[in-house]
N, C-alpha and C positions, 0 to 999 in steps of 0.2 A: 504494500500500500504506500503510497506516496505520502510525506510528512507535507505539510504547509503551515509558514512562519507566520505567525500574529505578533500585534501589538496590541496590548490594552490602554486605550485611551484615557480610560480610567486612572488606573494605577500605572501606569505605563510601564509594565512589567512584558517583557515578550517571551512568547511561548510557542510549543507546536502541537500541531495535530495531525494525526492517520487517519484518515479518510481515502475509500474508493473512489474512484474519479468520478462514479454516478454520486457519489455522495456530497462530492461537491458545489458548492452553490445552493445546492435545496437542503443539508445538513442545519439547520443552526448552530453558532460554536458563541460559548462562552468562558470568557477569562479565567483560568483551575485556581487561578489566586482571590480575582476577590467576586467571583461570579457574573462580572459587569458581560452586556450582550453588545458594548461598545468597542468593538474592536475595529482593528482595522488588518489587513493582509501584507505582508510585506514580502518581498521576491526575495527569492535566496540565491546564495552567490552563483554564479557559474565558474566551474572548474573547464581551467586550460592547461592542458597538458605541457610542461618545459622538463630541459634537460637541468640536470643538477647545475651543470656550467650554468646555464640561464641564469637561475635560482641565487648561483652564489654570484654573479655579475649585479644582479640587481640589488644585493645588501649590500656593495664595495661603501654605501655611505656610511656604513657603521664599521666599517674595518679600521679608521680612526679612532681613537679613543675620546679622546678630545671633542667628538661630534656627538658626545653623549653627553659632557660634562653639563653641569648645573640643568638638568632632568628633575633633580628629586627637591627643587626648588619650584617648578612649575610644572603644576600638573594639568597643563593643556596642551604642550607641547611633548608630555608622559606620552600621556593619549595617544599624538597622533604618530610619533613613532612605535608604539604598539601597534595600531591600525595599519600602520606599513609594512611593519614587519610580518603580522598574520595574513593580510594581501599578498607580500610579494614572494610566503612558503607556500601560499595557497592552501594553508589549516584552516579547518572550520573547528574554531577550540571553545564554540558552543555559545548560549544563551549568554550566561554567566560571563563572560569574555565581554562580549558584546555589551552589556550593564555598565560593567566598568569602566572599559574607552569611555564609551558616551558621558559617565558621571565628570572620568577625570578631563575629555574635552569641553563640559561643563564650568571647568573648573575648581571642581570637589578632591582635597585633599585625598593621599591615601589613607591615612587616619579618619577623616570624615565617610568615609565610602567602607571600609571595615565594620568602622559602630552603626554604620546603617545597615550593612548587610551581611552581618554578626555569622551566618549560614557558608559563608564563600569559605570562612577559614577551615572549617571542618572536613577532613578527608572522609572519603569514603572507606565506609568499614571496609575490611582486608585489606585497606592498601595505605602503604607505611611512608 
């Protein structure tokens, strides 16, 4: 069954759902977090196949160190080199990933974006 990405307009928490393609459209889908029937659909990324060479040609901007420096001083500029870097390995490293860019290109500390979202720090049982 094919996943499709939401947003809640609401709580603007984003989420997926499985649904059969006839299920789409005439399904109703609401928010798992706070029930709202305000959502909205969002397109999910598409994957293009590169070679590793590619892959590692297109991070030469962080092969400086220096091009990192004073990050953990602004976290809008965190953000958008996170957002590059998950673009340009072409990971989909999930919902949760996507929360945070968005908080810290918001301009939301990493300390402000932890005590909001107290659940990110928690590993999943079995795994260390």
């Amino acid at each position: 069954m094919p996943t499709y990405e939401y947003r809640c307009l609401d709580c603007k928490r984003r989420f997926e759902i499985f649904m059969t393609y006839a299920e789409y459209g005439t399904r109703p889908v609401a928010c798992p977090h706070c029930g709202s029937s305000n959502v909205q659909r969002r397109i999910g990324r598409v994957r293009i196949a590169r070679s590793e060479d590619a892959l590692l040609n297109n991070l030469d901007d962080f092969a400086d160190p220096s091009a990192l420096e004073g990050l953990e001083d602004d976290p809008q500029a965190l953000g958008r080199v996170m957002r590059k870097m998950s673009r340009e390995l072409g990971e989909d490293l999930g919902p949760e990933f996507d929360e945070v860019v968005d908080r810290l290109e918001a301009g939301q500390s990493p300390e402000e974006i932890e005590s909001a979202l107290p659940d990110l720090a928690e590993e999943p049982p079995g795994e260390f």
